[in-house]
C-alpha positions as CSV (number, residue, x, y, z in Angstrom):
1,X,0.0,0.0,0.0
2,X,2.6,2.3,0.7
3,X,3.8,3.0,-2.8
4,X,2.0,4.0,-6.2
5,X,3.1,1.3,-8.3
6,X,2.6,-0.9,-5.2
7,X,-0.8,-2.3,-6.9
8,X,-3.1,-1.6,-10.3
9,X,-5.6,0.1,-7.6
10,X,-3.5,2.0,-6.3
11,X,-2.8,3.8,-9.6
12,X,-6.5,4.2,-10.5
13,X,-7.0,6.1,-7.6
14,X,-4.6,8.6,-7.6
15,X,-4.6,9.1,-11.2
16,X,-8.3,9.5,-10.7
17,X,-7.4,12.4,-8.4
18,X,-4.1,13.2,-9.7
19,X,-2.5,12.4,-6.0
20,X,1.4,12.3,-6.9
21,X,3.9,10.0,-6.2
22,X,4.9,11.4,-3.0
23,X,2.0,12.7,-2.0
24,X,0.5,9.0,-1.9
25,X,3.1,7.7,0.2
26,X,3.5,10.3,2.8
27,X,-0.2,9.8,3.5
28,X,0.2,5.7,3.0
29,X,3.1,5.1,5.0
30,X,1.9,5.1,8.4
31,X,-1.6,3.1,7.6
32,X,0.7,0.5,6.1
33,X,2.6,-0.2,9.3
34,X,-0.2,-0.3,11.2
35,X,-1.7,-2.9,9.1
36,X,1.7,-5.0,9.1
37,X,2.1,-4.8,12.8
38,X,-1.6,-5.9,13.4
39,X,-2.1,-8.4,10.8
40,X,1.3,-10.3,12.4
41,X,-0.5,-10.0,15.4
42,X,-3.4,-11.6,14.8
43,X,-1.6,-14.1,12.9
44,X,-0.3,-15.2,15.6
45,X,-2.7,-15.6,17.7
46,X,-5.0,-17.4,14.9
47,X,-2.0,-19.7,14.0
48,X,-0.5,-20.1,17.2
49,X,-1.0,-23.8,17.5
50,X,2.2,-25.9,16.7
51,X,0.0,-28.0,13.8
52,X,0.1,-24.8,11.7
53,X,3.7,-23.3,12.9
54,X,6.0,-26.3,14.4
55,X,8.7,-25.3,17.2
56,X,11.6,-26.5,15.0
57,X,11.4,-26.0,10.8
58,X,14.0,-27.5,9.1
59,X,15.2,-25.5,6.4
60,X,16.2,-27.8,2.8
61,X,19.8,-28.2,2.4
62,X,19.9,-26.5,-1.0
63,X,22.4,-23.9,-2.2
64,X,20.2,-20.8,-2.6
65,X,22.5,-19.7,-6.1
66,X,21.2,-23.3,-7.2
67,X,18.0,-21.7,-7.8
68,X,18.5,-19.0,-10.1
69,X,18.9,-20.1,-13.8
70,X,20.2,-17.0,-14.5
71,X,21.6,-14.6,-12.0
72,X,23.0,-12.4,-15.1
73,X,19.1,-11.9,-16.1
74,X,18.1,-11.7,-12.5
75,X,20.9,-8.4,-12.1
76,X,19.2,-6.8,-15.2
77,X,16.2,-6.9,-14.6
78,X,16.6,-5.8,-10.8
79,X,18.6,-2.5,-12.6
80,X,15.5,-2.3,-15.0
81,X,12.8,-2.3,-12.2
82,X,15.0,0.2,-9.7
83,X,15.2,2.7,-12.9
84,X,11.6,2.2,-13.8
85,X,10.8,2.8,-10.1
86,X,13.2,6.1,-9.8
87,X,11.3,7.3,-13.6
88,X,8.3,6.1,-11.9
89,X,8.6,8.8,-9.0
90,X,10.5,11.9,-11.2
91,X,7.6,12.0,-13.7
92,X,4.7,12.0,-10.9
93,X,4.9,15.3,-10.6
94,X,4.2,16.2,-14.3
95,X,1.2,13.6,-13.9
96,X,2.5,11.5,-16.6
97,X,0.9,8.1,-17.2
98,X,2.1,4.8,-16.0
99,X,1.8,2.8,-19.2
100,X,4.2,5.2,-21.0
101,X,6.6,5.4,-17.9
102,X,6.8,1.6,-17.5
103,X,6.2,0.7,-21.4
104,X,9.8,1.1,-22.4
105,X,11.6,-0.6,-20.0
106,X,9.1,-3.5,-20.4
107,X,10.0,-3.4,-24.0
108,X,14.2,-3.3,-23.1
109,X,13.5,-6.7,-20.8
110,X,11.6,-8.0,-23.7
111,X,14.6,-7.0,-26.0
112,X,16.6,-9.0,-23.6
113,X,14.9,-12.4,-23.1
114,X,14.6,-12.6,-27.1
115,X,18.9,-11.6,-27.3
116,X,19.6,-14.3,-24.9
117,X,17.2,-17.4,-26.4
118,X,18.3,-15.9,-29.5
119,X,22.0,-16.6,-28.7
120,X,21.4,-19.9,-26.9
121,X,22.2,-18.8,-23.3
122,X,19.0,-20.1,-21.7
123,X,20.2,-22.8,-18.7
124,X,16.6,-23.7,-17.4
125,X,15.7,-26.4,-19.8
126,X,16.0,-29.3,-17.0
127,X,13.6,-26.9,-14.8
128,X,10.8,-26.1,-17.3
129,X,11.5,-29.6,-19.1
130,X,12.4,-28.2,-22.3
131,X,15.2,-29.2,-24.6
132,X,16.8,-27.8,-27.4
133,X,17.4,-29.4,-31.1
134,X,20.8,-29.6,-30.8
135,X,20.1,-32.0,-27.7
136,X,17.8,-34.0,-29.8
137,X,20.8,-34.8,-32.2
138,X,23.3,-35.9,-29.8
139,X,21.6,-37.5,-26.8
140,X,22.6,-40.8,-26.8
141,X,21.0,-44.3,-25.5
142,X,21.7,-44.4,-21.8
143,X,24.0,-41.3,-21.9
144,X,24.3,-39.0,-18.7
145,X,22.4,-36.5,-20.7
146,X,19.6,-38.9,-21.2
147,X,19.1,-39.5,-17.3
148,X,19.2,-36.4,-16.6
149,X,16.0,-35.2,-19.5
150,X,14.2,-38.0,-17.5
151,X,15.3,-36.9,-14.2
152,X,13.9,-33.2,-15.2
153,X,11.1,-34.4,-16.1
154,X,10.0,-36.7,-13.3
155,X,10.6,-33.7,-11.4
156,X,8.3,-31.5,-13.8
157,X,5.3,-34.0,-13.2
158,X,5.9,-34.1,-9.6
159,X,5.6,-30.5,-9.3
160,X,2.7,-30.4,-11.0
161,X,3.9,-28.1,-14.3
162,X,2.9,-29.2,-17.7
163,X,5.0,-31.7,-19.6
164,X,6.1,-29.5,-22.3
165,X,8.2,-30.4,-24.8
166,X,7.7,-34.3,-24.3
167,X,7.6,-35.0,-28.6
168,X,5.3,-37.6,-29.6
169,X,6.2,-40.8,-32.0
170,X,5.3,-38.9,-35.3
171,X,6.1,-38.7,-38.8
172,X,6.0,-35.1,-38.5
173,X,8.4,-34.9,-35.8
174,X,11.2,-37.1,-36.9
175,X,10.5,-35.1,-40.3
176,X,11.1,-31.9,-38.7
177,X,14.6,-33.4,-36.6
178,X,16.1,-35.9,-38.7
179,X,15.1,-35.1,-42.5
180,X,17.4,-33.1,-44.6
181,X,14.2,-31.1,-45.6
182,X,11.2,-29.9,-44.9
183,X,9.3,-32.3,-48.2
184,X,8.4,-36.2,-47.5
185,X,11.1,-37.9,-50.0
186,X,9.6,-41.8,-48.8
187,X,12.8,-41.9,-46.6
188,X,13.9,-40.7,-43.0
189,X,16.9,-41.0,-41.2
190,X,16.3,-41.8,-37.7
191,X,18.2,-41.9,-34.5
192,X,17.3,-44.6,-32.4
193,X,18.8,-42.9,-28.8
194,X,16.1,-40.0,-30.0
195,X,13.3,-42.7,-30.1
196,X,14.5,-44.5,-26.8
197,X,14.5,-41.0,-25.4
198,X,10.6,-40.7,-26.1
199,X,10.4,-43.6,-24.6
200,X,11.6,-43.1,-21.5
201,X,9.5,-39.4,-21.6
202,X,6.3,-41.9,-22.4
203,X,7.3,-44.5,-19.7
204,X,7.0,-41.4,-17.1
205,X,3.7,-40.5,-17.9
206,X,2.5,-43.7,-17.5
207,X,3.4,-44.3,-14.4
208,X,1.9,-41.1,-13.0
209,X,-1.8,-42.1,-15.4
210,X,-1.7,-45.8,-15.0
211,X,-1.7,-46.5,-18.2
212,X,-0.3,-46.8,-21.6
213,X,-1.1,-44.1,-25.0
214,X,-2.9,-46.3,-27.5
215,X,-0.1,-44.6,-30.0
216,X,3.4,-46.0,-29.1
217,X,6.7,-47.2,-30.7
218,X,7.7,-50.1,-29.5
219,X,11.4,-49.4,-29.1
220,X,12.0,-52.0,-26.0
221,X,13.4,-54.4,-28.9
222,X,15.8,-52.2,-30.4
223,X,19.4,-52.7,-29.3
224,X,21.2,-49.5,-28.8
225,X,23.6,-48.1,-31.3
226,X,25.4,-45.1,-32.5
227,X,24.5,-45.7,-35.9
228,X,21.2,-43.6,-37.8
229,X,18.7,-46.0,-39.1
230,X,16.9,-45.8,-42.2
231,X,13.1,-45.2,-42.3
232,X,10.5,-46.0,-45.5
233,X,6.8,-46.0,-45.4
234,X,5.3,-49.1,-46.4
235,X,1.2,-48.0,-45.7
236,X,0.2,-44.3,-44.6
237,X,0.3,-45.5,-40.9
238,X,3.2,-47.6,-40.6
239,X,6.9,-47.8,-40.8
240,X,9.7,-50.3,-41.0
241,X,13.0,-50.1,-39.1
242,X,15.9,-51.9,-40.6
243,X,16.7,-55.1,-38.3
244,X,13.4,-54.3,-36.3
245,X,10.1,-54.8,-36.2
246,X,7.2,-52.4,-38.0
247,X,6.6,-49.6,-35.8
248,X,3.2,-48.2,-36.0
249,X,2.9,-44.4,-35.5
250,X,0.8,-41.3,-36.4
251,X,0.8,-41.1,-39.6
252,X,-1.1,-38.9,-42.4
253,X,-3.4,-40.6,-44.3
254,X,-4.2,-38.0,-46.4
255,X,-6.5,-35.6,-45.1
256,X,-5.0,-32.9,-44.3
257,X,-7.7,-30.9,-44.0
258,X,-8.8,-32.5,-40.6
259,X,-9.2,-30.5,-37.4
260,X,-6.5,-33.5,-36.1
261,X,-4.0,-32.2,-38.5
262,X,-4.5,-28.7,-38.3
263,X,-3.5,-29.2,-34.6
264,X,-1.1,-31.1,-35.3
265,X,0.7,-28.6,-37.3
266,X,0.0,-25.9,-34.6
267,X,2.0,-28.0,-32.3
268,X,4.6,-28.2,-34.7
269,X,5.0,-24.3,-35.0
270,X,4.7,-24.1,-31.1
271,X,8.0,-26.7,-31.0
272,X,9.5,-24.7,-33.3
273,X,8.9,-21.5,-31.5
274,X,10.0,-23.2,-27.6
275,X,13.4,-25.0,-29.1
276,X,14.1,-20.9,-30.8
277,X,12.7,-19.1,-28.3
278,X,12.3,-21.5,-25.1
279,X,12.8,-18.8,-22.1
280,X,10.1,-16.8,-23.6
281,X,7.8,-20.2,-24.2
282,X,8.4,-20.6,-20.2
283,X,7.2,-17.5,-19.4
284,X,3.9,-17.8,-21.4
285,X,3.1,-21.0,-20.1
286,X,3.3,-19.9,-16.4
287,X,1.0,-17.1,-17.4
288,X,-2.4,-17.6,-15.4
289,X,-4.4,-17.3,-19.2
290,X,-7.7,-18.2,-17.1
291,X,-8.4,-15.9,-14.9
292,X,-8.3,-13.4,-17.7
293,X,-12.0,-14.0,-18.7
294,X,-13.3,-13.6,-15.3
295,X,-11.3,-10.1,-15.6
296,X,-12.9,-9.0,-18.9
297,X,-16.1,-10.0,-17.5
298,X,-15.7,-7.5,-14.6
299,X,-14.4,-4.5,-16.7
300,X,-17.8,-4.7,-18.8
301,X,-20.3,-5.2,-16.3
302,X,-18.4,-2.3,-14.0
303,X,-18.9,-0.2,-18.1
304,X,-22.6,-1.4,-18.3
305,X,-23.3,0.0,-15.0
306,X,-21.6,3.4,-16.2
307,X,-23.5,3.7,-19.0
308,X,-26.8,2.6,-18.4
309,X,-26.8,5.6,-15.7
310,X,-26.7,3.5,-12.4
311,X,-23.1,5.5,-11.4
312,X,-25.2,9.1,-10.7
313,X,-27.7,7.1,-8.4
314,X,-24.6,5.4,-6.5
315,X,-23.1,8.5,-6.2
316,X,-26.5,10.3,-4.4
317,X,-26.7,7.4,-2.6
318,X,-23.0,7.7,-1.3
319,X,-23.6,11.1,-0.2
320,X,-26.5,9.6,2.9
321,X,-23.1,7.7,4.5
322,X,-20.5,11.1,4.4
323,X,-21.9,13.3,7.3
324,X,-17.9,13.5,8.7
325,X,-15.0,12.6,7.4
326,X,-14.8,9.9,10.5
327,X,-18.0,8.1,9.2
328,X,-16.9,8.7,5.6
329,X,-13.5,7.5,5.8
330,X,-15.5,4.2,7.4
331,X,-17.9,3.7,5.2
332,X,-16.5,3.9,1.6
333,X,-13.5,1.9,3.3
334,X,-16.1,-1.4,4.0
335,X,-17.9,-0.7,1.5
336,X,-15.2,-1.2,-0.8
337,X,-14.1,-4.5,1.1
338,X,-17.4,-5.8,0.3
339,X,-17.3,-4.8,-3.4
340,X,-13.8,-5.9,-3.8
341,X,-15.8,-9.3,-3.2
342,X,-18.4,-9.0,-5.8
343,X,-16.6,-7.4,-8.6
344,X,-13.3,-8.1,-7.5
345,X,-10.9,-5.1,-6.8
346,X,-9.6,-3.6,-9.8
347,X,-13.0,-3.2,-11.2
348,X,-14.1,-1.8,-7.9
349,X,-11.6,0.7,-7.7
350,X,-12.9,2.0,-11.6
351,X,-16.6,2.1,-10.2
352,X,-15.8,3.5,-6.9
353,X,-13.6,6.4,-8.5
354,X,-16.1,7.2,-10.8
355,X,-18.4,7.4,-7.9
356,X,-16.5,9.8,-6.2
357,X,-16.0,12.4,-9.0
358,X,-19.7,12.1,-10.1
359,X,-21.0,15.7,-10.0
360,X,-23.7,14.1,-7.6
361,X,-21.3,13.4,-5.2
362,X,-18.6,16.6,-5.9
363,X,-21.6,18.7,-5.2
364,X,-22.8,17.7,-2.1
365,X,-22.5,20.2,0.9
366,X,-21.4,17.5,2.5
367,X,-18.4,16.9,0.2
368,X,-15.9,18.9,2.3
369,X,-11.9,18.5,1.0
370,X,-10.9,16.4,4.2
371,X,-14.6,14.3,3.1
372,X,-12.9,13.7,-0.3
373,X,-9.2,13.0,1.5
374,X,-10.5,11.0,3.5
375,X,-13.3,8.7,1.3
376,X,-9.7,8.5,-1.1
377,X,-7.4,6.5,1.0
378,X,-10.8,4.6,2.1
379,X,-10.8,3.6,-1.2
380,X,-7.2,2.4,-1.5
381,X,-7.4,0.3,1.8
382,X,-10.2,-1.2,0.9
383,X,-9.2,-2.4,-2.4
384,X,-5.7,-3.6,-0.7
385,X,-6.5,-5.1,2.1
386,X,-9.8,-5.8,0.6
387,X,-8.4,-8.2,-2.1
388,X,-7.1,-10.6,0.9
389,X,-10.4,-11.4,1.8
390,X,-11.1,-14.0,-0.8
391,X,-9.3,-15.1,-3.8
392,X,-11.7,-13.6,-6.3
393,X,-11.7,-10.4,-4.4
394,X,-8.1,-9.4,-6.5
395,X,-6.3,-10.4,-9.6
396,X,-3.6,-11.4,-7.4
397,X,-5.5,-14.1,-5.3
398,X,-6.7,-15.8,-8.3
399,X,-2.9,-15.8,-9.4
400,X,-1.7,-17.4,-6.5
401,X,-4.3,-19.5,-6.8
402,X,-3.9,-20.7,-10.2
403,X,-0.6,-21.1,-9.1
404,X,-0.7,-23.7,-6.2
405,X,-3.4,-25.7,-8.2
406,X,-0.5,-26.0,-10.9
407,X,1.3,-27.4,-8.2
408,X,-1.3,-30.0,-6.9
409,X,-1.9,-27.8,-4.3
410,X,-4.6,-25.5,-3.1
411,X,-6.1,-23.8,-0.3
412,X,-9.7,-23.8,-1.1
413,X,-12.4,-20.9,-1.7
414,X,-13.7,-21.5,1.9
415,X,-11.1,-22.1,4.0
416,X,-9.2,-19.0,2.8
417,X,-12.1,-17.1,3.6
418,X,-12.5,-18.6,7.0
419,X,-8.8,-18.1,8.1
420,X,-8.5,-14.2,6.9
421,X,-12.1,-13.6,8.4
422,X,-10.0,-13.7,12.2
423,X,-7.5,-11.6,10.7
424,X,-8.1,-9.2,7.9
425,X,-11.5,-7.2,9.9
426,X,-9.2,-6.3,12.5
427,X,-6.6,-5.1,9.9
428,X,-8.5,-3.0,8.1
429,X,-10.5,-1.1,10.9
430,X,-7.1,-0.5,12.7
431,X,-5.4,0.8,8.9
432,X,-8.7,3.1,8.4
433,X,-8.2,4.1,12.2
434,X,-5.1,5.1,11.1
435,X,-6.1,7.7,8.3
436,X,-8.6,8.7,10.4
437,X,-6.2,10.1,13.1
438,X,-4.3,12.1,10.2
439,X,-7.1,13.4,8.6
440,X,-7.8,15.0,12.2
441,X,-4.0,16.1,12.3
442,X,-4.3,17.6,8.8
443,X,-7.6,19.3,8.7
């Protein structure tokens, strides 16, 4: 809460009332440690059993630089952030917007991430189970290499993350890797370690499913070697190794047209695009794409209400609960808690805003300047400390959310509710307490 670019909400409301950078935090500050000190108070006292905080917590023996696939990239964009934070506060005071303040250094880390894939610097594969073409080509049977793609990707499935770039026993695959070009000549070159390797990929989803894809290559048979096999197609949906036995795989039979084969070659353009590119194809798939309808959903019924004229009868209404700043400062700050809840909070803040400047509301007698002060910050406590109230209530709790369930993990819509209803009440009342007291200081 205490700074500007602290949350979306946060922006919204000052750049409704064109509060500057400073200005926000000076009157922020001290309602932001009241709400930490509180909130660790009561979290105590609601998690002071030793089944949800044990005496002793032994901390993993891991080597914290371990974690960071790149501490080059993690540098940069620290130095990015700090000099879009240090632009962020110059140009408040000339009431610039965000978007054009934050745009270009977004567009210098984009810059980046594309430089490095582009170069080949990316070290994450064996986290975000990806590997690159080269890889494919000289991975050998039973290799160290080998074990360790498997490893990776055991570890993938256990926590929970997609199994990306696991390739499927295809024709258009082994096309894409092992043919000299892009056209079907009747003949592919294949290398046996790359089929064993998709093997061992398919043998590790079967023991998390239980069971076995109805497309397979049976490559249990074939004896290792460093040398490339020879593939012809004798039927559309079958192929013959030399020294093997036919290996039946997906093949086209000729319609091309199908929705199965327009998919198919989606995928293939996707592979392409995470063997080039496979730092950028991490960071999409981690994006939480889901939640974004709900979002959208929001944003036009908060622009139906707007235009369909309910925002003027909202804002006369608003004026019945502003006699004082005290019972102002109260009451839009609830009131927003319970709309975070039902709209969720960025939304709220848009309505809310527009509340407050309605001409219905500006007017009032009852509108006084520490009124407006006051019903301002309201508004950004609420919509900060309202979005911990449930996980739709923000854009962030549904985030987190989507997060953990990526992780076979979860908390649960109820049982977050329950545990931040002992804390968050007592939170907010003591925060709005708290711009309360320096409204009366100020005014």
């Amino acid at each position: 809460m205490t700074l500007y670019i602290g949350n979306l909400t946060n922006v919204v409301a000052c750049q409704a009332y064109n509060i500057s950078f400073i200005e926000y935090s000076a009157w922020m500050i001290l309602p932001t440690i009241a709400a930490i000190a509180v909130c660790y108070i009561m979290l105590r006292i609601n998690f002071r059993k030793e089944k949800y905080i044990p005496v002793v917590l032994k901390s993993p023996e891991v080597d914290p630089r371990s974690c960071l696939v790149d501490p080059i990239g993690a540098i940069f964009g620290l130095t990015v952030l700090t000099c879009s934070l240090i632009c962020l506060i110059g140009t408040s005071f000339a009431h610039v917007s965000v978007w054009i303040v934050t745009g270009p250094f977004a567009l210098i880390t984009l810059c980046r991430d594309i430089w490095y894939d582009w170069h080949g610097n990316f070290k994450g594969h064996q986290e975000f189970g990806l590997t690159t073409a080269a890889e494919d080509m000289e991975i050998g049977a039973g290799s160290d290499v080998s074990r360790s793609y498997t490893e990776g990707l055991e570890s993938r499935i256990e926590k929970g993350l997609p199994e990306v770039a696991i390739p499927e026993p295809s024709i258009a695959h082994t096309t894409q890797i092992f043919s000299n070009g892009d056209d079907w000549n009747g003949e592919y070159v294949v290398d046996p370690a790359h089929l064993s390797r998709k093997s061992s990929a398919s043998s590790v989803r079967e023991k998390r499913e239980g069971k076995k894809d109805d497309v397979s290559v049976p490559l249990g048979e074939m004896q290792p070697t460093n040398e490339k096999q020879t593939i012809s197609v004798d039927s559309p949906t079958q192929l013959s190794v030399a020294g093997s036995e036919t290996m039946t795989v997906a093949a086209d039979n000729g319609n091309s047209g199908t929705p199965e084969v327009k998919r198919s070659g989606i995928k293939k353009y996707v592979s392409r695009f995470e063997r080039r590119f496979p730092l950028l194809h991490a960071i999409a798939i981690r994006m939480p794409w889901a939640i974004l309808p709900f979002t959208f959903s929001m944003f036009i019924m908060v622009e139906g209400l707007s235009d369909s004229g309910w925002i003027a009868i909202f804002a006369n209404w608003a004026t019945k609960v502003i006699p004082n700043y005290v019972a102002a400062t109260y009451a839009i700050g609830f009131i927003s808690v319970l709309l975070c809840n039902i709209f969720n909070n960025v939304p709220m803040t848009i309505l809310v805003a527009r509340i407050l400047q309605h001409p219905n509301f500006i007017n009032s007698p009852l509108a006084t300047p520490e009124v407006k002060k006051g019903c301002l910050f309201a508004l950004v406590v609420g919509s900060n400390l309202g979005a911990c109230t449930t996980l739709i209530s923000s854009l962030a709790g549904l985030m987190w959310d989507s997060v953990l369930r990526s992780k076979n993990s979860g908390v649960g819509f109820w049982q977050f509710f329950r545990w931040n209803m002992g804390v968050m009440p007592v939170v907010i009342f003591v925060s709005l307490s708290v711009v309360v007291i320096e409204l009366a200081v100020m005014f």
